[in-house]
N, C-alpha and C positions, 0 to 999 in steps of 0.2 A: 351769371345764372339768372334766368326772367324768377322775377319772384311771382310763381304760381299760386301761392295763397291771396295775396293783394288784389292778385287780377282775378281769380273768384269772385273776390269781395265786389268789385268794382263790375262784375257782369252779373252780377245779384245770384249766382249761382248757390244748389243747395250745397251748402260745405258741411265737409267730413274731414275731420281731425281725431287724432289718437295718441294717448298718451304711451310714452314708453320712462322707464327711471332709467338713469345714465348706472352703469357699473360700482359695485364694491368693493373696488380694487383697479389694480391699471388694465386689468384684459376687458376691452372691450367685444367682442364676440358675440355672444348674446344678444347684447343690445342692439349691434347692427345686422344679425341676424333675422332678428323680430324685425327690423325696421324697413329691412328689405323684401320683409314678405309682403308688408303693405305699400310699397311700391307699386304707383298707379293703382290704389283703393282710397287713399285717402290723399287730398290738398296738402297735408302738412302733419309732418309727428312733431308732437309738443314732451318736449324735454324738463325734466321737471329741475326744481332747484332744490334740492335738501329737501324733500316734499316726508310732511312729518318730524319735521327737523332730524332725520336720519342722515350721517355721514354717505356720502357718494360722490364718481366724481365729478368737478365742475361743469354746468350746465353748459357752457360757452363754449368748451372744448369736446364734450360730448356733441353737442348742433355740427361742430365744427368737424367733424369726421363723419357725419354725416353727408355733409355736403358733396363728400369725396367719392361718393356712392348716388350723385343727385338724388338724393331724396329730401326735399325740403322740410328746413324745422320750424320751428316755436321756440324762442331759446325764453326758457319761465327765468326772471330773475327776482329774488324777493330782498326785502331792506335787510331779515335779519341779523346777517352775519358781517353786514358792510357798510360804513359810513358812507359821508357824499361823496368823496375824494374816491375810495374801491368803488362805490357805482358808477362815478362818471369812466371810471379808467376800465372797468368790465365792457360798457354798454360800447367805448369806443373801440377796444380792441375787438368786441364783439364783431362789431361794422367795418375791421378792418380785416376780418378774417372771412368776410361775406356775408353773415347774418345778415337778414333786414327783419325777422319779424320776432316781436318780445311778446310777452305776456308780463304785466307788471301785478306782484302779489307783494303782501306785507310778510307772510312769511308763520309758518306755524310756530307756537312757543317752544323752547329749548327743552321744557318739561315731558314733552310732549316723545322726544326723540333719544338718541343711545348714548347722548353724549351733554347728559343733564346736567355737570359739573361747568359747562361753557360757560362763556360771557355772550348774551348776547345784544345786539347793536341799535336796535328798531331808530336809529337817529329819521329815516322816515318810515313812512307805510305807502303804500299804493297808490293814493290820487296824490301825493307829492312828488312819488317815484313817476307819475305818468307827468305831471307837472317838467318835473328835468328832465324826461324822455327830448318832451316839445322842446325843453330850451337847446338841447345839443343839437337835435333837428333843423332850431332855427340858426343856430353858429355860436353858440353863448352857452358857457356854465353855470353853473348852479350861483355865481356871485356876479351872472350878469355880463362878462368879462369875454372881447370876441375869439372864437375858436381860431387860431390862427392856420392850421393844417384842417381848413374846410367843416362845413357841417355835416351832419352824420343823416340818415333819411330813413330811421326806423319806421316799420307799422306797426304800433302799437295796441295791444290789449288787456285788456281786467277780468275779473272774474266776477260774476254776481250771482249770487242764491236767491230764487225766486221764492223760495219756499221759508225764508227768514219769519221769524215769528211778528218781528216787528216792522209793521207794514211800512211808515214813515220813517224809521232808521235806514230801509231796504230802500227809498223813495230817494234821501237825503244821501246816501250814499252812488247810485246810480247815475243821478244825477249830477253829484262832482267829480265822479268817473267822467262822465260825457263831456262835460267842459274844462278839462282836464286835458281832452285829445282821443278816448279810448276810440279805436278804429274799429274794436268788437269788444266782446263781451261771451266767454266759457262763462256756463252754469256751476254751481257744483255737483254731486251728484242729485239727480232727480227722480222722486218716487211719488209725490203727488201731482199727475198731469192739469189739474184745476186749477193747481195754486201757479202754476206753469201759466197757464191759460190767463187766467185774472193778469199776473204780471206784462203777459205779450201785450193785452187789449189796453191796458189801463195805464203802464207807464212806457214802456218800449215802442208803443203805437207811435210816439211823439218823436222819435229818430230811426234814420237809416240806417243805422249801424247794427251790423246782423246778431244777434245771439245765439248760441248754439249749447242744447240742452246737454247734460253732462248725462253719458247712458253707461250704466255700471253692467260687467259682468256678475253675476252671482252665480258661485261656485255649488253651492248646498243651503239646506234651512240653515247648517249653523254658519255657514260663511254670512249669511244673511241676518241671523240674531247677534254674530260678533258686530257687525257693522251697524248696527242699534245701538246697540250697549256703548260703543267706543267712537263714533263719529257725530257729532254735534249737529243736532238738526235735519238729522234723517233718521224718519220713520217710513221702514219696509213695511207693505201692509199685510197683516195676517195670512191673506190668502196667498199671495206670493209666496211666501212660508212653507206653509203648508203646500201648496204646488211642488216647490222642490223637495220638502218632506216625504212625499205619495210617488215621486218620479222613481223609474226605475233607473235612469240614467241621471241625478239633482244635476251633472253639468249641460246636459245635452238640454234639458227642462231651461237651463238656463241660457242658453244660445240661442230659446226660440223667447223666452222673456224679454230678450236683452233685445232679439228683430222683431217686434213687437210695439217695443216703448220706441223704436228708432220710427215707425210708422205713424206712431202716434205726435210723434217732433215734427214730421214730415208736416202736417197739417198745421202748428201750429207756429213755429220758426223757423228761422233760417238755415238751422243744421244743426249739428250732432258732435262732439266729443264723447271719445269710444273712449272705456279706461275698462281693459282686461290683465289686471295685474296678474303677470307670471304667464298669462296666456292670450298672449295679444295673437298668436297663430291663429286665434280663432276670430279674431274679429270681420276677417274675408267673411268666413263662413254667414256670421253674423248680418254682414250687408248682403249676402245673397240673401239670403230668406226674407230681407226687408225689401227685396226688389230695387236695390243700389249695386249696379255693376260697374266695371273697372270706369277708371274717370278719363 
């Protein structure tokens, strides 16, 4: 299968990516559901990995039934729950199941998620896991030792929040992403465009490697005060709020929010990660009004 996200990348094209979570149980349905309706809207649906440290299931075999439906994925894989030995043996069965494109995260805390009793693993985090991406890539494992059944040829990426409070932690980190290998770079979600802006001009100016801002749907003012309260580092701004507060429709208020802030990415990065949890039907909709048609 051509891996169509790659070749985006490599034709500098504006990329559009969308998140979907893999199933709570074995019926997949749903998920490939959603997943087929962004068929030909977006370059790549990005599969999350225990995202929130919430039980679901595995990201590699969720990508992997994807596939069978050509719609290409993102398979997210994070340290949490797996040493070097379950990453190296994920990322390879991954590529032998046709995956090429990762997203490498460190992984939410077990506190965080429904299954707070766990153990969990962090033996690494992110620019280590990008770190062994490259080694398997180049034919070598994590102890250096040659791959004897060929190397592997992931395109790899990270996540970065522009909007981190701490400007040279956010500087110090992006940066050992980059040399590291990351081939891109998802935002998290994003609500202040400025601090977006500063980031594009002042550190991301320095590489080609595309970023694509993370655009949330918002459901209602309270879908939007819950995500205050309980997401680290995002603040919705009042008026937004209040916008869906005064809507007579708060979702419909939020479909033109959400093609709105994609117009606003348009100007200033490379693309866009769409994350409409529960209602990724809408996210078409979403790219019409931002004047993004089928790809």
């Amino acid at each position: 299968m051509i891996n169509r996200f790659r070749q985006a990348v490599q034709n500098k094209e504006f990329l559009i990516t969308a998140e979907i979570t893999p199933p709570k149980g074995g019926n997949p349905t749903r998920m490939l559901d959603m997943a087929k309706g962004l068929k030909n809207r977006v370059h790549a649906v990005n599969i999350t990995d225990g995202s929130r440290a919430v039980l679901r299931m595995s990201s590699v075999a969720a990508s992997a039934l994807l596939l069978q439906y050509e719609i290409e994925p993102i398979c997210q894989v994070a340290c949490r729950d797996r040493n070097v030995i379950g990453l190296q043996s994920d990322l390879m069965g991954a590529y032998g199941l046709g995956l090429r494109n990762v997203l490498a995260l460190t992984g939410d805390p077990i506190k965080a998620g429904d299954h707070q009793k766990a153990r969990a693993v962090f033996e690494l985090e992110s620019v280590r896991l990008l770190k062994l991406i490259d080694n398997l890539n180049r034919g070598v494992d994590f102890n250096n030792k040659h791959l004897p059944d060929d190397a592997l040829d992931l395109f790899a990426g990270a996540a970065v929040d522009p909007q981190s409070p701490s400007w040279s932690g956010l500087q110090r980190r992006f940066d050992a992403k980059l040399a590291a290998g990351a081939q891109f770079f998802q935002s998290q979600l994003i609500t202040d465009f400025d601090k977006l802006d500063k980031f594009m001009h002042q550190l991301a100016a320095k590489t080609d490697k595309p970023i694509l801002a993370g655009i949330f749907l918002l459901k209602s003012a309270k879908n939007a005060k819950f995500i205050n309260n309980n997401v680290p580092g995002v603040a919705i701004p009042d008026s937004i709020i209040q916008r869906l507060a005064d809507a007579s429709d708060p979702l419909q208020e939020g479909v033109k929010i959400a093609a709105e802030q994609v117009k606003l990415a348009q100007q200033l990065c490379q693309g866009v990660h769409m994350m409409a949890i529960k209602r990724e039907d809408l996210i078409p909709q979403i790219l019409d009004l931002a004047g993004i048609f089928p790809i």
